[in-house]
Wavefront OBJ file of the C-alpha trace (Angstrom):
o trace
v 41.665 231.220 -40.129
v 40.157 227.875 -41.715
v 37.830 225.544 -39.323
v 40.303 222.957 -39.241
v 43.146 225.160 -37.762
v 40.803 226.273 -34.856
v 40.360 222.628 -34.226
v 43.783 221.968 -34.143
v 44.682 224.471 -31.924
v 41.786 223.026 -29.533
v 43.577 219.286 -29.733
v 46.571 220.975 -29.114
v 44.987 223.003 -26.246
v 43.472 219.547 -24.905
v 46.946 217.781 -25.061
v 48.459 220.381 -23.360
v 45.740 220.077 -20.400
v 46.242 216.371 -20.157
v 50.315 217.005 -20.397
v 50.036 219.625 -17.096
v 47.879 217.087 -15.406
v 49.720 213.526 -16.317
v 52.742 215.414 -14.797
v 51.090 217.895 -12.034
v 48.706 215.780 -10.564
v 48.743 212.033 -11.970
v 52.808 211.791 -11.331
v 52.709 212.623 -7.801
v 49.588 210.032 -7.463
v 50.979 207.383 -9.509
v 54.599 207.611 -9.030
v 55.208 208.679 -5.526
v 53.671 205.630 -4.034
v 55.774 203.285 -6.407
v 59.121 204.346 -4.321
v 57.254 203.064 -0.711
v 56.573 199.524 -2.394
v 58.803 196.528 -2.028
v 58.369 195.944 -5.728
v 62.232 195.467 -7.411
v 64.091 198.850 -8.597
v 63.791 198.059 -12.014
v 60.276 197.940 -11.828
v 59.840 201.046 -10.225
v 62.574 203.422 -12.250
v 60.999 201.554 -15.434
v 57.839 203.175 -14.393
v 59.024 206.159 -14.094
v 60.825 206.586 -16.941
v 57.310 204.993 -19.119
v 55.231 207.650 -17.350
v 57.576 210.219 -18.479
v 58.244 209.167 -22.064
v 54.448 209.424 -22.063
v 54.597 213.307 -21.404
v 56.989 213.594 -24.105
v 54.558 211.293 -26.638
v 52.022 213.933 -25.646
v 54.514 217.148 -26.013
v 55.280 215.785 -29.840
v 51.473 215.569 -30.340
v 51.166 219.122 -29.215
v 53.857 220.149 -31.224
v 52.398 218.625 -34.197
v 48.812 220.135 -33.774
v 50.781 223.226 -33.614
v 52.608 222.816 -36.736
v 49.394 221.948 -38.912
v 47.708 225.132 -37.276
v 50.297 227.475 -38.323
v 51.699 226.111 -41.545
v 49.629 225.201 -44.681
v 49.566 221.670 -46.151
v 51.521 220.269 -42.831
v 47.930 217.712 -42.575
v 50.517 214.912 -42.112
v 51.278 216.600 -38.914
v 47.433 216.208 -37.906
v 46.836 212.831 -39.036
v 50.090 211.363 -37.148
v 49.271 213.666 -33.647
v 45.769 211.929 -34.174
v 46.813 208.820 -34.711
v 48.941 209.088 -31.856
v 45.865 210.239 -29.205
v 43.703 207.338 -31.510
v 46.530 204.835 -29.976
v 46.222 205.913 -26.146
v 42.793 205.807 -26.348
v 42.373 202.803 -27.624
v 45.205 201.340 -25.085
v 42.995 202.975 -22.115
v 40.052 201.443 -23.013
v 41.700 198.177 -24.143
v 43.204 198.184 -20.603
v 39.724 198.903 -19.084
v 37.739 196.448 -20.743
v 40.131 193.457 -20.965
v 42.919 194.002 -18.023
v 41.140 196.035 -15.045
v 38.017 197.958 -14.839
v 39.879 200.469 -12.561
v 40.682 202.024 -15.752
v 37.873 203.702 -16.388
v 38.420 205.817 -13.233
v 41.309 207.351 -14.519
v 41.486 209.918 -17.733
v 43.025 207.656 -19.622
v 39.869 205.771 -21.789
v 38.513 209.694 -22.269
v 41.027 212.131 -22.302
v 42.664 210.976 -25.568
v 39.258 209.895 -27.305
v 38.252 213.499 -26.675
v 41.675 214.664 -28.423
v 41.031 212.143 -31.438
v 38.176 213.168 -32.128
v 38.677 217.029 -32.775
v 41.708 216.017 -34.086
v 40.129 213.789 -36.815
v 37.440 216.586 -36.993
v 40.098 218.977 -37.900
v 42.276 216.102 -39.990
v 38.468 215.698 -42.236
v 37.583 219.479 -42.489
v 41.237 220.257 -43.901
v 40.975 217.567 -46.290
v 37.313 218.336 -47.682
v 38.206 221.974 -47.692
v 41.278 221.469 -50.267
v 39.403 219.410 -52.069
l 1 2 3 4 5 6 7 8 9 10 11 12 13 14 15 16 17 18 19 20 21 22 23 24 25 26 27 28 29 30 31 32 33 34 35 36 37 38 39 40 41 42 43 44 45 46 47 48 49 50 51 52 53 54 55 56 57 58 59 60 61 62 63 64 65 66 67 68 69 70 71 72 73 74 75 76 77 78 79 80 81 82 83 84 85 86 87 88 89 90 91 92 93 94 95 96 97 98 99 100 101 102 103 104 105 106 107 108 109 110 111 112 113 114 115 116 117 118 119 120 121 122 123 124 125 126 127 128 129 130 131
């Protein structure tokens, strides 16, 4: 197995950690407390439904990582998955630095760097190794 497919599987591996734990454990946290609030209903469903099209963002990014593990050539795959966990990173640390520093408690600024990264790892060692 090349390099670069081990380090796809490991992005998808990482994405499918933060998937379990956005749902498991940062949905009840999050979302939960939303429905107490007197904020409008709109506000709160909205929320809900964001969080959750989230989780399916990251279940597409999975199943991409996937796809350019197991089938040759699919780098496209890798490079949109990456550019994907690129994009939440760079909206969790955007939020931290410029909207709240609260932000950097949660996952969000790290998680998805961390997924980048290997990801763009595995995106350059696919395309130096065809070269």
């Amino acid at each position: 197995m090349g390099k670069y497919k081990m380090m796809y599987w490991f992005a998808a591996l990482l994405s499918l950690a933060g998937l379990v734990a956005h749902e498991a454990i940062g949905a009840p946290m999050v979302l939960s407390p939303l429905v107490a609030t007197e904020l409008p209903e709109n506000v709160i469903w909205l929320h809900h439904f964001s969080w959750h099209v989230g989780s399916i963002a990251v279940a597409a990014m999975i199943i991409m990582f996937a796809h350019a593990a197991l089938k040759p050539g699919s780098i496209a795959m890798a490079v949109i998955a990456t550019g994907m966990s690129s994009g939440f990173a760079a909206l969790g640390i955007g939020l931290a630095v410029y909207a709240s520093d609260v932000m950097w408690g949660t996952p969000a600024p790290y998680a998805w760097s961390v997924v980048a990264v290997v990801g763009g790892v595995g995106v350059w060692m696919e395309f130096n190794t065809d070269r």
